[in-house]
C-alpha positions in Angstrom: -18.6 -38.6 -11.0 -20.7 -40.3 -8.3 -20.9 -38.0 -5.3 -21.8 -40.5 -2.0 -25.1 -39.5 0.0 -25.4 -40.0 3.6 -28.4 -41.9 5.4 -30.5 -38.6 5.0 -29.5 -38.0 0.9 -27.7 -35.4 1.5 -24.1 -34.8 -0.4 -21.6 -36.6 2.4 -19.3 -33.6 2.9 -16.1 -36.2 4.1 -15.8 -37.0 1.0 -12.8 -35.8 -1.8 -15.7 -35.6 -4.4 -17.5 -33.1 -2.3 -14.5 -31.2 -0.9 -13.5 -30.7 -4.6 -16.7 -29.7 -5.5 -16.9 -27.2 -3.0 -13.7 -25.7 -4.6 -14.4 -25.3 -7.7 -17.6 -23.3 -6.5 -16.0 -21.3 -4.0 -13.5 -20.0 -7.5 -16.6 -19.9 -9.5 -18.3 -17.6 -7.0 -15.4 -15.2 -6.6 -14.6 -15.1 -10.4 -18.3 -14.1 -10.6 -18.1 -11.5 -7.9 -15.1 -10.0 -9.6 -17.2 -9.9 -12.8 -19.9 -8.7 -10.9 -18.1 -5.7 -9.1 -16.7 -5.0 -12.8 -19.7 -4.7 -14.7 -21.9 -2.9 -12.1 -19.2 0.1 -11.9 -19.6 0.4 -15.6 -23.3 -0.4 -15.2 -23.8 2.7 -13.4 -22.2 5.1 -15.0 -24.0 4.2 -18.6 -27.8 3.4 -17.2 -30.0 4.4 -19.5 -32.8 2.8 -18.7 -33.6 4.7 -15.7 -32.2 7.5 -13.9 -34.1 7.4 -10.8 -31.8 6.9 -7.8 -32.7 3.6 -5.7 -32.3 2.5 -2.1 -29.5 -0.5 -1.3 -33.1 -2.9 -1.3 -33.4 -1.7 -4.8 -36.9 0.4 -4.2 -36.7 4.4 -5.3 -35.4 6.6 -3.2 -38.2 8.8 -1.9 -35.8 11.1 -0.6 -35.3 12.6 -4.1 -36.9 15.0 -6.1 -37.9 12.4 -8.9 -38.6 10.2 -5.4 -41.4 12.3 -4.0 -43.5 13.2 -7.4 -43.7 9.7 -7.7 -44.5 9.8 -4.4 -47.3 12.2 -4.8 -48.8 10.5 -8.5 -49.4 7.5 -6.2 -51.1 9.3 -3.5 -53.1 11.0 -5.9 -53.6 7.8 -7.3 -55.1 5.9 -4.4 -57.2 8.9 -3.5 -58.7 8.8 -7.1 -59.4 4.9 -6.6 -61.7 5.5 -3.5 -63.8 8.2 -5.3 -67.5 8.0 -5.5 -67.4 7.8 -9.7 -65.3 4.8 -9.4 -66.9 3.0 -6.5 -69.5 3.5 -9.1 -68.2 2.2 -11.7 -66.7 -0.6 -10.1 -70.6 -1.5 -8.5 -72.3 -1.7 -11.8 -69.6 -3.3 -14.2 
């Protein structure tokens, strides 16, 4: 199937080709949505990799118990990284 190209080489969207093709993704898409809304449902309910909650942008939730000691480790973390042993150590190795 030879899709035409416009001047640019871009997919030429008048085209029956294109307008098909277009189709067939647009099902694709929503079968894979529906899939998708299936499986994440289940997902959820049966983690067991992780049982931290998470924000909608995927990062933990900080809000939560679990949230804020991780919160805190990192703090503690930083802090530590500034000290004078490891300004140290980072000068002479």
């Amino acid at each position: 199937m030879a899709i035409k190209t416009t001047a640019s080489g871009k997919m030429d969207k008048r085209t029956k080709e294109y307008k098909e093709l277009k189709d067939r993704l647009a099902k694709a898409r929503a079968a894979k949505a529906k899939a998708g809304a299936k499986n994440t449902t289940k997902k959820t309910t049966t983690s067991t990799t992780s049982t931290l909650k998470r924000t909608a942008s995927g990062k933990v939730d900080k809000r939560t118990k679990e949230g804020k000691a991780i919160a805190e480790r990192m703090a503690k973390a930083r802090k530590a990284k500034n000290s004078l042993s490891n300004r140290l150590k980072r000068l002479f190795s």
